[in-house]
N, C-alpha and C positions, 0 to 999 in steps of 0.2 A: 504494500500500500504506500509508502513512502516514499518507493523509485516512481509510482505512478501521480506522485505528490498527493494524495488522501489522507492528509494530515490529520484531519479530525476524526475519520476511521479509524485510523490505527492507533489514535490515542484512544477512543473509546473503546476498540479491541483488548488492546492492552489493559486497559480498567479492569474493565468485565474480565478479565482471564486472571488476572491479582484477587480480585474478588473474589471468583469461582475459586481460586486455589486455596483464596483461605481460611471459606467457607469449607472447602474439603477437608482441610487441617485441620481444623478443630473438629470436625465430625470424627474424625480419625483417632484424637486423641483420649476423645471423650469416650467411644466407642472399645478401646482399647485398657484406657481405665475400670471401664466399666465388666469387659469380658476376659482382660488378659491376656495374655499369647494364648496365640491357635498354631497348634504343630501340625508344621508337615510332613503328611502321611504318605509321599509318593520314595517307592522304592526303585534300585538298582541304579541305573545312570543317570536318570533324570532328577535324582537327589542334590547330587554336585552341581548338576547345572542348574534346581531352583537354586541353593546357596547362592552360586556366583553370582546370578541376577539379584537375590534378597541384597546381600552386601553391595554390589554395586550401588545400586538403589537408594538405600539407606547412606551412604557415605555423600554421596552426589545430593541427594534430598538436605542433607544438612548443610552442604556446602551450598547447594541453589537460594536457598532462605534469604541469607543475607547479601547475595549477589543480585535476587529482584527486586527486592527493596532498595538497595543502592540503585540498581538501573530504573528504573521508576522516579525515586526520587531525584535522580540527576536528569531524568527528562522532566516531572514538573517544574522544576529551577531553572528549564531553559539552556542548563550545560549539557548541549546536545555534540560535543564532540567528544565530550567523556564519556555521554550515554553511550555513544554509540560502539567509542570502544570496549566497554564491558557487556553492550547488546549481543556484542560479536558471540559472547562467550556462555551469556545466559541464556539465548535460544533454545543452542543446541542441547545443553544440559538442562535444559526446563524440560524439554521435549521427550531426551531417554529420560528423566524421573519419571514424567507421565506413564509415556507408551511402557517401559517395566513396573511402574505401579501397576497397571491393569491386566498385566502379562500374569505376575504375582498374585492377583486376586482370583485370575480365573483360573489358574493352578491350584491354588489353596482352596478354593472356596466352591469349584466347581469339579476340573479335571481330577483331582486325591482328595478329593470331602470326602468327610466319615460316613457311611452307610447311614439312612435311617428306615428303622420296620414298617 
């Protein structure tokens, strides 16, 4: 939106998806206070490869927090050459948290959920 000049799009984009994110983080956290870890029940090869996605994940998730808040707040402030160089950088890692947070839900929660009668 921005190479097409749609300035006001992509700032309202950008809102709503800070938003939506941290509307999700707190459901997350509440949700997990509340229920506690859920273990993964998927065996053989596919164990190692949730981990490496869990940890990925989770390590990138803690580093994204305060890299979209800086980028965020350096584009309300109008320091749009700084935005842009930390933009560079928190897309792509906003993006794998996402797309592996959802990866990790529907492994945990769908493909090796516990049986019920």
């Amino acid at each position: 939106m921005i190479r097409r000049r749609k300035i006001r799009a992509h700032r309202a984009c950008m809102i709503s998806a800070f938003v939506c994110s941290t509307a999700f983080l707190i459901s997350y956290v509440i949700y997990h206070i509340r229920v506690g870890n859920v273990h993964f029940l998927g065996q053989g090869v596919i164990r190692p490869i949730y981990f490496a996605l869990l940890i990925s994940h989770v390590l990138l998730a803690i580093v994204i927090l305060p890299m979209a808040i800086i980028t965020l707040s350096r584009a309300l402030r109008e320091q749009f050459d700084r935005h842009r160089r930390i933009a560079r950088w928190t897309l792509p890692l906003w993006l794998y948290v996402s797309v592996t947070g959802v990866i990790i839900y529907v492994m945990l929660y769908h493909l090796y959920a516990p049986t019920t009668n």
